[in-house]
N, C-alpha and C positions, 0 to 999 in steps of 0.2 A: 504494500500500500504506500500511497503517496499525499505528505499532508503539504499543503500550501497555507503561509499562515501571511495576508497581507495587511500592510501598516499605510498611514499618510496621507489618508483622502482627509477632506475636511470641506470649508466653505470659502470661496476666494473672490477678489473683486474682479472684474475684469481686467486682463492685460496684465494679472497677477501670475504667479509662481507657484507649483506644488512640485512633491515628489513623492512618488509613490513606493515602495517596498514589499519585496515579497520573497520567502525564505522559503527553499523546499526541504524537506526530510522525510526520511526513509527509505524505498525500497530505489534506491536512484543509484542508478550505476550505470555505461555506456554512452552513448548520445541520446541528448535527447536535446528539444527547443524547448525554450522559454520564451515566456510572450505575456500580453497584454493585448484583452478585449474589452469594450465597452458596449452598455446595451442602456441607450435613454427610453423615457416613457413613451411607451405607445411602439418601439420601433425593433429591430431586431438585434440578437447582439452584433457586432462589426470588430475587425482585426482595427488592433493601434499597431503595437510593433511586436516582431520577434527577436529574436537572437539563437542563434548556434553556440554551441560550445565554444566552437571557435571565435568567435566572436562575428560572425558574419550576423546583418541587419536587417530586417525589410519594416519598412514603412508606409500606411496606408497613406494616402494624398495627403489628408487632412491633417499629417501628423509631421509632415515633412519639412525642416525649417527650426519646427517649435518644440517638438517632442527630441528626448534623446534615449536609447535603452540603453542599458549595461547592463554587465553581467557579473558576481564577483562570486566563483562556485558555486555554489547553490543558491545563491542570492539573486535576483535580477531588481533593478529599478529602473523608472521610469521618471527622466525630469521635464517638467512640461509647464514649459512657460508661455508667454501669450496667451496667455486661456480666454476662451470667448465663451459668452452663455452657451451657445450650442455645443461645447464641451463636457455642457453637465450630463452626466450617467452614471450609473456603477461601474465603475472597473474591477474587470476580473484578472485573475492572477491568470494564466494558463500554461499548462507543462506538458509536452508531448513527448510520449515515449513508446515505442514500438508497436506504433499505430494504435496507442492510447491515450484518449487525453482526459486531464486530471485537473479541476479547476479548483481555484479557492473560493471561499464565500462572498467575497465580492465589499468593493468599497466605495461609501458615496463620494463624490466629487462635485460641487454644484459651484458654479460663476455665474457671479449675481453681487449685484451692487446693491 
């Protein structure tokens, strides 16, 4: 089993700053991605970023510019600056491992002045 335990969402103004956290343990060994998804009201969830072990990136549009992942072992964070209202949603941790994926509980994020 694979626990995602994530930190750092919270309430921001616009054109503000967060960063997001999120720490894997347990059954984790070989390759696997780390990422971040978001799902706002009403809409479905959507890719922010991944990361590879090796540090490779992919970034959805919206995120390109503003957002940055990293990676530090089983840790992954997400620094996301420029935040615009339409950034607000839950972020999800997400972990993929041998064609399994393993999400965290999920953290608010709302921009709003």
């Amino acid at each position: 089993q694979v626990q995602l335990m994530e930190s750092g969402g919270g309430l921001v103004q616009p054109g503000g700053s967060l960063r997001l956290s999120c720490a894997a343990s347990g059954s984790i060994s070989d390759f696997y991605i780390m990422g971040w998804y978001r799902q706002a009201p009403g809409k479905h969830r959507e890719l922010v970023s991944t990361i590879t072990g090796g540090g490779i990136t992919n970034y959805a549009e919206f995120a390109e510019g503003r957002f940055t992942i990293s990676r530090d072992g089983n840790t992954v964070h997400v620094q996301m600056n420029n935040l615009r209202p339409e950034d607000t949603a839950v972020y999800y941790c997400n972990l993929w491992k041998s064609g399994i994926d393993y999400w965290g509980k999920g953290t608010l994020v709302t921009v709003s002045s």
